[in-house]
N, C-alpha and C positions, 0 to 999 in steps of 0.2 A: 363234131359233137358240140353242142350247145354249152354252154356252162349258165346254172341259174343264179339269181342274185342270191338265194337263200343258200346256195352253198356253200362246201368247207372252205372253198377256196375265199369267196366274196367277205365270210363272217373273218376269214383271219388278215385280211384287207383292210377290212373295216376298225379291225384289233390294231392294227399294225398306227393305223392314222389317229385313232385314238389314244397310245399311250406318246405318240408324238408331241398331242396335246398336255400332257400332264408333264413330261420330260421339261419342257421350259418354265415353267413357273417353278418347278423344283429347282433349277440351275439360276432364277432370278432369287431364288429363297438363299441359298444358299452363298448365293456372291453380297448379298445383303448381309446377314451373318459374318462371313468373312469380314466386310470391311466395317462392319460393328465389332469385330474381337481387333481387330487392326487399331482401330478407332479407341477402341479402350485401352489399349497397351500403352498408344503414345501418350494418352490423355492419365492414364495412371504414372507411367514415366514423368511425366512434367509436374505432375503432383509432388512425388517423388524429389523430385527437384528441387521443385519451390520448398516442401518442407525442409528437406535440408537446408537451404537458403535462407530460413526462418527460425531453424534450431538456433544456427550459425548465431544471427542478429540477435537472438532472444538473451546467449549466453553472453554475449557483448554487450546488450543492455543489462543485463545481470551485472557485470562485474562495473560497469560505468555506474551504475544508480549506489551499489553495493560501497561504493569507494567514495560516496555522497552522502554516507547516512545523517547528517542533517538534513537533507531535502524536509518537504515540507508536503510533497505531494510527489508522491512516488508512478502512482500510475502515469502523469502525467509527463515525469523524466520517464518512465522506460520506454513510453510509446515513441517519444523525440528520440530516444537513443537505437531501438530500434529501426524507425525510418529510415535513420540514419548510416545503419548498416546491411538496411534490404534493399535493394537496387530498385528503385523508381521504374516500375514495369515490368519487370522482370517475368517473363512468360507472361507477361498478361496481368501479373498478379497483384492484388491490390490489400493490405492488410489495414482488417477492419477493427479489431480488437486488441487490446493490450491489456492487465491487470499485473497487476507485483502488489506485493502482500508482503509486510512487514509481519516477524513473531513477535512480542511480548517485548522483548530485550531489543529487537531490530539486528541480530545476532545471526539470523535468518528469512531470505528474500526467496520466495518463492511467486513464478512469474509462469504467465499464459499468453499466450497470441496465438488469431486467427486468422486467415488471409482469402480472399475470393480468388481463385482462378478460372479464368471463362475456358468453354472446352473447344480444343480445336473440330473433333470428328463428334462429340456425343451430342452434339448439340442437334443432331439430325435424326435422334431419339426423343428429342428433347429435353436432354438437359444442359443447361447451357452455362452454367456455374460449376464448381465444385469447393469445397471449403478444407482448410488447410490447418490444422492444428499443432502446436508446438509448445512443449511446457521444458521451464529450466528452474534450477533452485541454487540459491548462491547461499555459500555461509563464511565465515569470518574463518579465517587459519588460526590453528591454537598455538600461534606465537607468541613469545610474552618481550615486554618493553619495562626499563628503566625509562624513567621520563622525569625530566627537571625541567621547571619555567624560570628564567630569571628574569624581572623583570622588574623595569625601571620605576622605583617609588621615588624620585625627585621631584621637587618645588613646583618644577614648570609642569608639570602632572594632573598636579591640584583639581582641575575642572574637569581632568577628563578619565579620574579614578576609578568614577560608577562605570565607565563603559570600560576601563583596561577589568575591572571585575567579572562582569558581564563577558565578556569576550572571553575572559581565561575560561569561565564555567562552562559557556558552549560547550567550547572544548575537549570540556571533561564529561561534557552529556556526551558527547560523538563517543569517545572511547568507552565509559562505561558501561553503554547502552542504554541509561535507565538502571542500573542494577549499584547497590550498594558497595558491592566489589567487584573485582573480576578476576579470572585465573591468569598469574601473571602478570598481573598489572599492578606495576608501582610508579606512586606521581611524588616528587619533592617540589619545593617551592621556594628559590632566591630572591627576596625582596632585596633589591640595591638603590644606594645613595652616589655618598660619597666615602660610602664606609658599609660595611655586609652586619650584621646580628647573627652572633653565631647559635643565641639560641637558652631557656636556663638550662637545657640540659647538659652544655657543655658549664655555662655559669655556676654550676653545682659542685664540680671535681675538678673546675681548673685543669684539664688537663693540657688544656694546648695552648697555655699561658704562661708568660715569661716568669721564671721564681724570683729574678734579681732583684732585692731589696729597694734599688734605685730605681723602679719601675711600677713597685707597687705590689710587693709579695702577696698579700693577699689582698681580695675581692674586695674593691672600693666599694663604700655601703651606697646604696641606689644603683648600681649599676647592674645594667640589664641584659648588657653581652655584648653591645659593639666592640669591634678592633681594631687595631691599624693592621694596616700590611706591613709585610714583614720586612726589616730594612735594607734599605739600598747600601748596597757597598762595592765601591770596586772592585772586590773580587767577583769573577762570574761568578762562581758555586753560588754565591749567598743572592744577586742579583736574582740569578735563575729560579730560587725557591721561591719569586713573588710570582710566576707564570707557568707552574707547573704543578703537577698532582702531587709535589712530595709532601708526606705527612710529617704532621709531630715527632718529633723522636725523645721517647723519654727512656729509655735502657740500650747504648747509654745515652745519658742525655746529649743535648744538639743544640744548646739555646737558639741556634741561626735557625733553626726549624718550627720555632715556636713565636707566639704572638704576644704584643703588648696590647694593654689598657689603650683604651680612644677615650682621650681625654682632649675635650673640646676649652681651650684657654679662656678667661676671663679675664687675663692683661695681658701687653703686648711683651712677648719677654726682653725686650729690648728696654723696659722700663724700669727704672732706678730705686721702684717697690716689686719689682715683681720677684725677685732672691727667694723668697717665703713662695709668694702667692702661687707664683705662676706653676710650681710644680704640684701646687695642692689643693688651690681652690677650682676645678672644673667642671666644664659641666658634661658630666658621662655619657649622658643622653640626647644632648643637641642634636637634630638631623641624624636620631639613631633611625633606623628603619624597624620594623615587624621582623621579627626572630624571624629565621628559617626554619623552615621545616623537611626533618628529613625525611626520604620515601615513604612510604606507607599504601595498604593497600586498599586503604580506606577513607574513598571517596565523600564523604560527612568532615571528618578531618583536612583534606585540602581545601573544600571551600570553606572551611569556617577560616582556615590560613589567609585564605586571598579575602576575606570579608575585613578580616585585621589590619591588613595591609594600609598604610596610611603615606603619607607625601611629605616632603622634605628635604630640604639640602639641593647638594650640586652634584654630579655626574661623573662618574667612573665607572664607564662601559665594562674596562678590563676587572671588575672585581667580581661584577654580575659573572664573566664569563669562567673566570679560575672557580670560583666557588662552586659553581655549574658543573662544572668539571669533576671534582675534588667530590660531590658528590656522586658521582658516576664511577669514579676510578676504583678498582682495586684495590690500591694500594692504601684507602681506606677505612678499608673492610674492619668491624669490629670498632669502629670508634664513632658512629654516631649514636648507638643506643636504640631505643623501642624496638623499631618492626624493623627496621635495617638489622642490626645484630639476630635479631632474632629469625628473620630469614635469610639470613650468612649474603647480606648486600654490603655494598653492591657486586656482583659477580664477576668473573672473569671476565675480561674483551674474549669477543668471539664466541662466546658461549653458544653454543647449538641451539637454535629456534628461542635465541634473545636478543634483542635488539637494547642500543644505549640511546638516544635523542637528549637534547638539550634544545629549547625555543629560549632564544637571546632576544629582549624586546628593548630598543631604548626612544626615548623621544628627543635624543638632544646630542651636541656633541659633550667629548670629555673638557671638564674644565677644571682649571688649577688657579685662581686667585692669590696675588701679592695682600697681606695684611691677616690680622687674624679672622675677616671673614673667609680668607682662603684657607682653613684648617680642612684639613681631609685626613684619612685613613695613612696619608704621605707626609702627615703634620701640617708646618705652614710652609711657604714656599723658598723661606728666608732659611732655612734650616737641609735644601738641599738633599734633600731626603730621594727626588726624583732625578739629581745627577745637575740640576743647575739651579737657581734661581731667578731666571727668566720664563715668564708665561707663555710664551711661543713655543721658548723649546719642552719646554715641561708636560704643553697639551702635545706635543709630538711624541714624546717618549711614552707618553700615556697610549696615544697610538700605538704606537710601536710595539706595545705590550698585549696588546689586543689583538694583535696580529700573530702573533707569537702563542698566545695562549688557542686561540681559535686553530691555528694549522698543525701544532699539538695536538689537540684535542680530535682533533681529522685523523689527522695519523693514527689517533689510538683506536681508530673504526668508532668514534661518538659521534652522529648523524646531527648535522647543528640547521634550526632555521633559524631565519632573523627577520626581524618586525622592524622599522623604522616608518615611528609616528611621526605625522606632522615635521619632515625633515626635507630640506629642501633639496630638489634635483640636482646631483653631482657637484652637492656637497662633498667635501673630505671623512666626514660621519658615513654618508649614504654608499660611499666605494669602501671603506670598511666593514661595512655590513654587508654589502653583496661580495666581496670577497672573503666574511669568516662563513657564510653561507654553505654548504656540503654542495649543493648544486644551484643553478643558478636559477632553477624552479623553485629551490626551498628560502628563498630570499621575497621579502613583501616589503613594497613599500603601500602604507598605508595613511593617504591624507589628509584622513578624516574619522570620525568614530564607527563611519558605517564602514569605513574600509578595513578599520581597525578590526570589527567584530566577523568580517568576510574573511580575513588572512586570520584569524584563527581555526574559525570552525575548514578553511582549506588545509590548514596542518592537520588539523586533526581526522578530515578526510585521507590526509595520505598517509599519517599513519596508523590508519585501520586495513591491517592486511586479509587480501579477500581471495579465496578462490572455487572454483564450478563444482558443486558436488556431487551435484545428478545430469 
């Protein structure tokens, strides 16, 4: 039997070869598709990737630019800080953008980055980029800080006043933000010589002044509040109370605890008129320095302190640093008046999210002079007030007190930096300063005015505490 081409058989032949036809172009569609979902998976993974890679850097330039807030161009540190911590190639990726964005107060850093990644599989789609976006926000921790500068108003100074001025306020631009106050923040100011100003508002009530008749019961007329340190005696106990936080004692009273008039001589007492003169013609105020000023939360009040600030005299590191101190301590507490009493300062060591610091700044070593131009806070040198009457050992003991006050003051958890202007390399000065130092990062030597004004605003970079918030 014949079979015809038009038959059932022939047409489901014809059927049969025909969807053969369609069957491979469905199985080319579909293995395309396949390694297009294939293709976007890894390519979305590596995205994935990179942005994590890019959070990461974003929130590390966050907290680097954050801990910088003097920078001057922010975009420009996060982008460097950034690079810094994206791996150069990394999948391919290449970041093209960067912004940080200071708030009002600089309180608040909010930052963007963007990155190219080329695609491994999509680019047979044609796309052969894909872009990477990553945002982080950094803000200040609401820690709070006692903070004292003591810094050196001596003779040798003289030129270079306006930039110790200037340097200090930096400083206080870094912490403030810009803002008239801030929560938590209190700044005091030690202006030292060769002798500290306790200030009128100690000058008013006398209270931490010697009553002895033989001393000068009461407030010699002109005088403005310098004092000597309290006297050397071979006993420890009394030695001890020139390098340490102890206070006044007036109930019961302590005279060893309290301070005499600074009276600067105008004959030598060794002189055959001076019987009379020499216990009562002086001059109060010679190489007195700028009162101190205690804490306050009000930044208008320190600089107009450090604008006062004026030059004079000779050098006692160790006075800058007790008084430094003595303002920070506890033990304290209730005896400087204004905004200290009145916000129950300075507070406990240790206190929960507060921090103590002290910036010790000096440009020179300590010096003790034979004659009545060596009158200090320690008298003259003939008078043995510092345990000898040799200049050698007297500027050692002065050392030695400096060192003693400063490892004190560590132990009590008080975070100390030190500045040492225009002081020359491993000098006996310069290994004193890097050793009252709290670490050997918070230690500056600074050569010159521009060094000077650079190892401030880096204190005050570090102590602005920062951390991620978003």
């Amino acid at each position: 039997m014949s079979t015809s081409s038009n038959g059932p058989r022939a047409r489901l032949a014809r059927l049969a070869r025909s969807e053969d036809g369609v069957v491979a172009p469905l199985i080319g569609l579909m293995l395309l598709v396949l390694i297009g979902c294939v293709g976007l998976a890894v390519d979305t993974g590596r995205g994935v990737l990179v942005k994590a890679r890019l959070s990461d850097a974003l929130d590390a330039a966050g907290l680097a630019v954050g801990a910088r807030l003097s920078t001057t161009d922010y975009n420009a540190d996060a982008k460097r800080f950034v690079q810094a911590n994206f791996a150069a190639g990394y999948s391919g990726a290449t970041v093209t953008s960067v912004t940080a964005t200071p708030n009002a107060t600089k309180s608040v850093i909010t930052l963007s980055a963007e990155a190219e990644m080329p695609t491994a599989f999509m680019r047979i789609f044609g796309t052969k980029l894909v872009k990477v976006k990553a945002t982080s926000e950094v803000t200040r921790a609401a820690t709070g800080l006692e903070l004292v500068l003591a810094l050196d108003n001596t003779g040798s100074m003289s030129s270079s006043m306006p930039a110790l001025k200037s340097s200090a306020k930096s400083l206080l631009n870094i912490l403030y933000g810009g803002q008239a106050e801030a929560d938590d923040l209190y700044v005091g100011l030690v202006p030292f010589s060769q002798t500290v100003n306790i200030g009128p508002a100690v000058a008013n009530h006398l209270a931490w002044m010697d009553p002895d008749p033989a001393n000068v019961a009461l407030k010699p007329s002109g005088w403005s509040g310098c004092i000597e340190a309290r006297a050397y005696s071979a006993n420890q106990r009394t030695r001890e109370l020139d390098t340490t936080d102890a206070p006044p004692t007036l109930t019961p009273l302590d005279k060893s605890t309290l301070f005499r008039y600074y009276k600067y001589p105008n004959l030598d007492p060794s002189s055959p008129w001076s019987n009379f003169f020499y216990e009562y013609n002086k001059e109060y105020n010679k190489y007195c320095p700028s009162p101190m000023l205690p804490m306050t939360k009000k930044r208008a009040t320190v600089e107009t302190a450090i604008d006062n600030m004026k030059d004079g005299g000779n050098t006692h590191v160790n006075l800058g640093a007790v008084w430094g101190w003595r303002m920070l301590s506890p033990r304290w507490r209730g005896k400087w008046g204004g905004d200290m009493s009145l916000s129950g300062l300075p507070l406990d060591y240790n206190t929960p999210r507060m921090s103590k610091a002290l910036v010790l700044m000096t440009d020179g070593a300590n010096t003790m002079s034979a004659g009545l131009g060596g009158y200090t806070a320690y008298g003259v040198l003939s008078e043995k007030r510092l345990g000898t009457d040799q200049e050698a050992q007297a500027v050692k003991n002065l050392n030695a007190r400096l060192t003693e006050v400063c490892n004190s003051a560590k132990s009590a958890s008080v975070i100390i930096y030190t500045v040492a202007f225009n002081i020359p390399k491993n000098s006996e000065i310069e290994k004193l300063m890097q050793a009252c130092a709290s670490k050997a990062e918070y230690y500056f030597p600074a050569g010159n005015e521009t060094a000077l004004k650079d190892a401030f605003k880096t204190i005050g970079d570090s102590l602005s505490n920062l951390r991620v918030s978003k």
